[in-house]
MINUTOR-35335 format. One record per atom (N, C-alpha, C): residue in one letter; x, y, z. Coordinates in nm, 3 decimals. Example, Ala and Ser with C-alpha at 12.3 -4.5 7.8 and 13.67 -1.06 7.14 Angstrom:
% MINUTOR-35335
REC resn       x       y       z
REC    A   1.319  -0.569   0.780
REC    A   1.230  -0.450   0.780
REC    A   1.320  -0.330   0.780
REC    S   1.285  -0.225   0.708
REC    S   1.367  -0.106   0.714
REC    S   1.290   0.003   0.787
***
This chain:
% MINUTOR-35335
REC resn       x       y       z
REC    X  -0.194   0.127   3.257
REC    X  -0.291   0.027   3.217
REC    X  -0.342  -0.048   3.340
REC    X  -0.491  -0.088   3.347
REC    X  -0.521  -0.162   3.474
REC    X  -0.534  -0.303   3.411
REC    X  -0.510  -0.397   3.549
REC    X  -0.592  -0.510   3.535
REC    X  -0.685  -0.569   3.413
REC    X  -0.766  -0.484   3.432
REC    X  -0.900  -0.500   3.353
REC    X  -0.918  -0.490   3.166
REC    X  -0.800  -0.412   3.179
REC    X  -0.770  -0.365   3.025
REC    X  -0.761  -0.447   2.945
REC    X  -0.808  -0.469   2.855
REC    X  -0.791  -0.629   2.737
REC    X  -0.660  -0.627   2.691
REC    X  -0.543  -0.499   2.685
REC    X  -0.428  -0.535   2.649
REC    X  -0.317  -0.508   2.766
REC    X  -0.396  -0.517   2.874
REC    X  -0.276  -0.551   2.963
REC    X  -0.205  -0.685   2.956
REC    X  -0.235  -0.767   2.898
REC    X  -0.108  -0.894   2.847
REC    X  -0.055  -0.891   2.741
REC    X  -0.074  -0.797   2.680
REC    X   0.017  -0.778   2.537
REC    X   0.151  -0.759   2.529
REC    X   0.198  -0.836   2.509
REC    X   0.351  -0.817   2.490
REC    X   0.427  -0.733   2.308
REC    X   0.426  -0.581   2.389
REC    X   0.442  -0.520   2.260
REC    X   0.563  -0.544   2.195
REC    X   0.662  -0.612   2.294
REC    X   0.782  -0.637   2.216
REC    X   0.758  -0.778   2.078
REC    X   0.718  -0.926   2.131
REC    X   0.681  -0.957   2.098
REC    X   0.551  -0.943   1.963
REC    X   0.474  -0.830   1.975
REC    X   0.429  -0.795   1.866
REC    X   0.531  -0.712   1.753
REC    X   0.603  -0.678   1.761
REC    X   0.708  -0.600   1.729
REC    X   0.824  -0.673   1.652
REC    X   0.814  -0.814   1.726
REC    X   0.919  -0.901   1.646
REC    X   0.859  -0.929   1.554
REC    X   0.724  -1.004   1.585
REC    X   0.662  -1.065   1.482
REC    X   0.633  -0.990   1.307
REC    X   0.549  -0.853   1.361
REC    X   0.571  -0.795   1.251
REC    X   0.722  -0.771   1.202
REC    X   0.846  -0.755   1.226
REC    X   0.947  -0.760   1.175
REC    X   0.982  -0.897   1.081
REC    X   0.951  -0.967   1.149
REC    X   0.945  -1.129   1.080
REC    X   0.887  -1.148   0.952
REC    X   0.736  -1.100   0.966
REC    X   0.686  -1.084   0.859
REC    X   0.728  -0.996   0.786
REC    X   0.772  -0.862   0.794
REC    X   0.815  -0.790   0.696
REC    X   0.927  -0.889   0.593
REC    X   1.035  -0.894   0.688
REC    X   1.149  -0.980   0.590
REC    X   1.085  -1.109   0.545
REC    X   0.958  -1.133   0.562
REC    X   0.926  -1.264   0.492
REC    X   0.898  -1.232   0.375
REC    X   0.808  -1.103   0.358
REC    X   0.693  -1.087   0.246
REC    X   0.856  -1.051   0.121
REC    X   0.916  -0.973   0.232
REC    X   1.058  -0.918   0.101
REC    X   1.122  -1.031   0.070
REC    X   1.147  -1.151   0.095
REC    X   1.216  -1.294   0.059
REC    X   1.095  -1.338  -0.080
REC    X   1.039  -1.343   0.005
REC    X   0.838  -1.366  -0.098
REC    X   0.852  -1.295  -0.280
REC    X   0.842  -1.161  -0.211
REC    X   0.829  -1.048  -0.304
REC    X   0.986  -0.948  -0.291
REC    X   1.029  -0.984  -0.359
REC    X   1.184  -0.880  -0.360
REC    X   1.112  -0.792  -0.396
REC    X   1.080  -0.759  -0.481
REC    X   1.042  -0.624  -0.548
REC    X   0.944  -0.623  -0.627
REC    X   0.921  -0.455  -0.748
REC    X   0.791  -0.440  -0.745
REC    X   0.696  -0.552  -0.857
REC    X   0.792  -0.584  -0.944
REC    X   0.738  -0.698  -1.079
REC    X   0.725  -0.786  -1.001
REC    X   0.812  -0.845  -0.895
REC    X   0.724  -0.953  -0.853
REC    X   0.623  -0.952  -0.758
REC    X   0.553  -0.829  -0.661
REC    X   0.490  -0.804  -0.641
REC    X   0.346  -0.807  -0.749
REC    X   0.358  -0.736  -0.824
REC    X   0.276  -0.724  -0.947
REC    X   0.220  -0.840  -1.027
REC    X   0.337  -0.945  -1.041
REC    X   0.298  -1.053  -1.088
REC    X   0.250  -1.175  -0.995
REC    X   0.244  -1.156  -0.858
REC    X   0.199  -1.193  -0.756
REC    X  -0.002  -1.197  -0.763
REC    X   0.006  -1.038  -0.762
REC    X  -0.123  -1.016  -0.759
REC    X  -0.213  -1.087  -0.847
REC    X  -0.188  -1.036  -0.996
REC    X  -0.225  -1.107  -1.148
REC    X  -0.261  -1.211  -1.097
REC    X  -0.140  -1.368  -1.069
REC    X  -0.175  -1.445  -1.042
REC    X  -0.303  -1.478  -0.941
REC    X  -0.315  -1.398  -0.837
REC    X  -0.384  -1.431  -0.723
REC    X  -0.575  -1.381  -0.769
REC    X  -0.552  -1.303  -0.879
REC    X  -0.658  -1.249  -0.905
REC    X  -0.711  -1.357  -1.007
REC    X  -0.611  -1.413  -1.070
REC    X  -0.673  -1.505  -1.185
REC    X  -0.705  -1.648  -1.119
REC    X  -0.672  -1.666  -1.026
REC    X  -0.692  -1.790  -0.961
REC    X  -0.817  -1.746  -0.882
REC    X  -0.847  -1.668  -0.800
REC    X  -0.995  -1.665  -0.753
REC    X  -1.099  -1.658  -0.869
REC    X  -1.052  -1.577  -1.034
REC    X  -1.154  -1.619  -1.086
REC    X  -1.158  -1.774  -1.155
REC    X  -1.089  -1.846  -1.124
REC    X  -1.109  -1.978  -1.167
REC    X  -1.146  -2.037  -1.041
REC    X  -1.170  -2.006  -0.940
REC    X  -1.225  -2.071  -0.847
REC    X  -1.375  -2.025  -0.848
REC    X  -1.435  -1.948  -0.946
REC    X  -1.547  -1.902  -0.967
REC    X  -1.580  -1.789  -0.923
REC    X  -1.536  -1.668  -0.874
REC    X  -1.515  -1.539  -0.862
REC    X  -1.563  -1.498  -0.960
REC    X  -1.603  -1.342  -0.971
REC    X  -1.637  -1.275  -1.123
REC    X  -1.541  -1.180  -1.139
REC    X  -1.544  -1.062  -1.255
REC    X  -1.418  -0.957  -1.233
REC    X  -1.506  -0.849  -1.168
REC    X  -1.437  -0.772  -1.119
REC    X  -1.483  -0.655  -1.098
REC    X  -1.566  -0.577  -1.120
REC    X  -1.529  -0.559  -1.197
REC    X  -1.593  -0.465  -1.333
REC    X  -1.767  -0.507  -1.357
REC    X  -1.777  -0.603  -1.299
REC    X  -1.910  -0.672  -1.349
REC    X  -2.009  -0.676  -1.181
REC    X  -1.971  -0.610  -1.117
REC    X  -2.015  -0.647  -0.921
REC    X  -2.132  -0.557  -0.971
REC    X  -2.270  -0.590  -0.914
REC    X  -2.405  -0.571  -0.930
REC    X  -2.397  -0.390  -0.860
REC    X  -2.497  -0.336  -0.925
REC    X  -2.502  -0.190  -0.914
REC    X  -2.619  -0.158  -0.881
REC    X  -2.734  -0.254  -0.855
REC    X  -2.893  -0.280  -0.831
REC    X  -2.888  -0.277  -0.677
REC    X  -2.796  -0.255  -0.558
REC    X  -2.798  -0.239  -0.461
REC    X  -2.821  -0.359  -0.368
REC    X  -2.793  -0.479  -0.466
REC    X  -2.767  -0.608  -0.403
REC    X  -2.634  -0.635  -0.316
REC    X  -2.647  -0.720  -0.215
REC    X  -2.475  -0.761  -0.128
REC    X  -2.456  -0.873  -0.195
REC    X  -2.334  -0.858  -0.205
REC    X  -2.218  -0.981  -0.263
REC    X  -2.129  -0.916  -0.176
REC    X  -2.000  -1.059  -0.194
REC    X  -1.876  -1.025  -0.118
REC    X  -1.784  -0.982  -0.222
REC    X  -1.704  -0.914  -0.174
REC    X  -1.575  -0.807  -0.267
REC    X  -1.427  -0.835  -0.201
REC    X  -1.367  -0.859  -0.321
REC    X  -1.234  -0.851  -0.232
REC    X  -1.154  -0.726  -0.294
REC    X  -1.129  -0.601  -0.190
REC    X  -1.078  -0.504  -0.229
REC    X  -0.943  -0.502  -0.162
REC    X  -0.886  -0.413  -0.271
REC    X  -0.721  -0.428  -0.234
REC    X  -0.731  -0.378  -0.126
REC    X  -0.616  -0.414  -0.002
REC    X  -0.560  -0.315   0.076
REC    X  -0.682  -0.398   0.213
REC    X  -0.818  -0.471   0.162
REC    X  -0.859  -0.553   0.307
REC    X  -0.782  -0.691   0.305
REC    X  -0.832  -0.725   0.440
REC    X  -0.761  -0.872   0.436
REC    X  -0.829  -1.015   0.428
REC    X  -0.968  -0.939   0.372
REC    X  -1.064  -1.096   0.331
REC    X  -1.150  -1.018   0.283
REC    X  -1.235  -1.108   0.195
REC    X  -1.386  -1.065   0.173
REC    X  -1.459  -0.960   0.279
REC    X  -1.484  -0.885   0.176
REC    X  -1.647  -0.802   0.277
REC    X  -1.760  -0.779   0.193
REC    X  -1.862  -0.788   0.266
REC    X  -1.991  -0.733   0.247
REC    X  -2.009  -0.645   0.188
REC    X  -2.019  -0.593   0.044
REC    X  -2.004  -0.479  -0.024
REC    X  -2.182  -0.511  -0.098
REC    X  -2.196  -0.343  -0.144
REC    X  -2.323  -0.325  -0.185
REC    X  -2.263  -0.172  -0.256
REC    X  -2.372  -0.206  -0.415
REC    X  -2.371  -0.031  -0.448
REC    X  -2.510   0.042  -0.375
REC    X  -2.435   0.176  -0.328
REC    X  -2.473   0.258  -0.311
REC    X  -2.565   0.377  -0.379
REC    X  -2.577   0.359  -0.515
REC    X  -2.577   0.530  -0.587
REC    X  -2.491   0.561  -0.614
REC    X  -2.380   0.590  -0.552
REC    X  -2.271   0.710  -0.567
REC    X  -2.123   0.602  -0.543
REC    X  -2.103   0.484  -0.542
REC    X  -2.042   0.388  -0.520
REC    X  -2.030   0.276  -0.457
REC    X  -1.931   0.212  -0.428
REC    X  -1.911   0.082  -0.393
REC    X  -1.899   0.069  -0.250
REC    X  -1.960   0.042  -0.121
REC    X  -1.961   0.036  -0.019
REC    X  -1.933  -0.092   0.065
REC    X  -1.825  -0.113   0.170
REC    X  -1.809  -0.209   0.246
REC    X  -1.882  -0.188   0.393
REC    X  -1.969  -0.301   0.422
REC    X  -1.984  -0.339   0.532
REC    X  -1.867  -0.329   0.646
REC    X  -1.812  -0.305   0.766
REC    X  -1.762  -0.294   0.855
REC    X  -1.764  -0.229   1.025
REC    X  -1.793  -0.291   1.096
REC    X  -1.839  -0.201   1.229
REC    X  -1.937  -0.199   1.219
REC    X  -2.028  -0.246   1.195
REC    X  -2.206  -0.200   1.189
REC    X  -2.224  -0.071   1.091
REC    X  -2.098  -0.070   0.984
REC    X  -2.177   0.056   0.947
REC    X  -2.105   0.040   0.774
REC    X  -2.165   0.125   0.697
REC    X  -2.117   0.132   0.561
REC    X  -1.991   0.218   0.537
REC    X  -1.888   0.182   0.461
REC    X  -1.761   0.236   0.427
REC    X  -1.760   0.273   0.274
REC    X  -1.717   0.329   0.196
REC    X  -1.677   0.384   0.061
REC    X  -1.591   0.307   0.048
REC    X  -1.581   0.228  -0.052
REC    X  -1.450   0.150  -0.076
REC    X  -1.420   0.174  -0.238
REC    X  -1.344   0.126  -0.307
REC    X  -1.282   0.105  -0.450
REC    X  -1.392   0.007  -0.489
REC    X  -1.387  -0.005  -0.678
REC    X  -1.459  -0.140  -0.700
REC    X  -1.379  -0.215  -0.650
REC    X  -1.445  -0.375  -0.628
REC    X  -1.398  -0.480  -0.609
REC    X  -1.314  -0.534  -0.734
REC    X  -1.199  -0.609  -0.661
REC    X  -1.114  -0.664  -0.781
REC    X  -1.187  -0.793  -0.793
REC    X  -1.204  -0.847  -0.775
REC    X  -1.331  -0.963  -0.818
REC    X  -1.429  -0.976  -0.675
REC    X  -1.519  -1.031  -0.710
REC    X  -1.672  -1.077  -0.669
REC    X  -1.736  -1.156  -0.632
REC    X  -1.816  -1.201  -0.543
REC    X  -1.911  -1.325  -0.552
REC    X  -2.033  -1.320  -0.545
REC    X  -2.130  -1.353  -0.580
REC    X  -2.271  -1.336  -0.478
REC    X  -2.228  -1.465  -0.343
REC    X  -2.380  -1.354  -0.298
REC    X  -2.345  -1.410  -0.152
REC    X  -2.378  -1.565  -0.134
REC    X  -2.364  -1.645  -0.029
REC    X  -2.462  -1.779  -0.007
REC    X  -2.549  -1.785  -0.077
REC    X  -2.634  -1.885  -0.165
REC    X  -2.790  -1.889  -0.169
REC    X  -2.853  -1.791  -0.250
REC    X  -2.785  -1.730  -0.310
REC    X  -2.773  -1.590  -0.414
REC    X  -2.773  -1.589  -0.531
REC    X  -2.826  -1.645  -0.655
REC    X  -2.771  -1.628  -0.759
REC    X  -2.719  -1.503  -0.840
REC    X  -2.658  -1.482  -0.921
REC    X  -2.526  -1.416  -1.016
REC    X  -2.677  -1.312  -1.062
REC    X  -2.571  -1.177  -1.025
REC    X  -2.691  -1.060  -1.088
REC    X  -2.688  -1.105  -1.264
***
């Protein structure tokens, strides 16, 4: 690695703990899979009371709203495609799952 390299200060050990840390956190968190499961439920029913929509209902007219799909780690930029549900990322469009709930965007009103 030179100088110049953006991860020549990375301390991989240090990254290494950390994710370990977190692992045994999320398992203290979530022992297992029901409470995993009942984790989610909750987390899904609380964004739609924070005004979220479900899923099932994310605009198909090729409008952007934000999506929160399992498995990212925030909102993205999602739009239908034709042929499915697409995330914004990298400057470029991704295939994603429907969204587990929805928003329109800023300044947007509800398809």
């Amino acid at each position: 690695m030179t100088a110049a390299s953006p991860s020549a200060d990375l301390d991989v050990n240090a990254l290494l703990r950390s994710a370990e840390e977190q692992k045994a956190a999320r398992a203290t968190l979530l022992p297992n899979e029901h409470e995993c499961i009942a984790s989610m439920v909750q987390a899904r029913l609380r964004l739609l009371d924070l005004g979220w929509r479900s899923g099932e209902h994310a605009p198909r007219d090729g409008s952007h709203f934000e999506g929160v799909i399992a498995g990212f780690t925030g909102p993205s930029a999602c739009t239908w495609l034709g042929s499915g549900f697409f995330a914004a990322a990298g400057g470029d469009w991704w295939p994603v799952p429907r969204p587990m709930v929805f928003r329109p965007l800023p300044g947007k009103t509800p398809p």
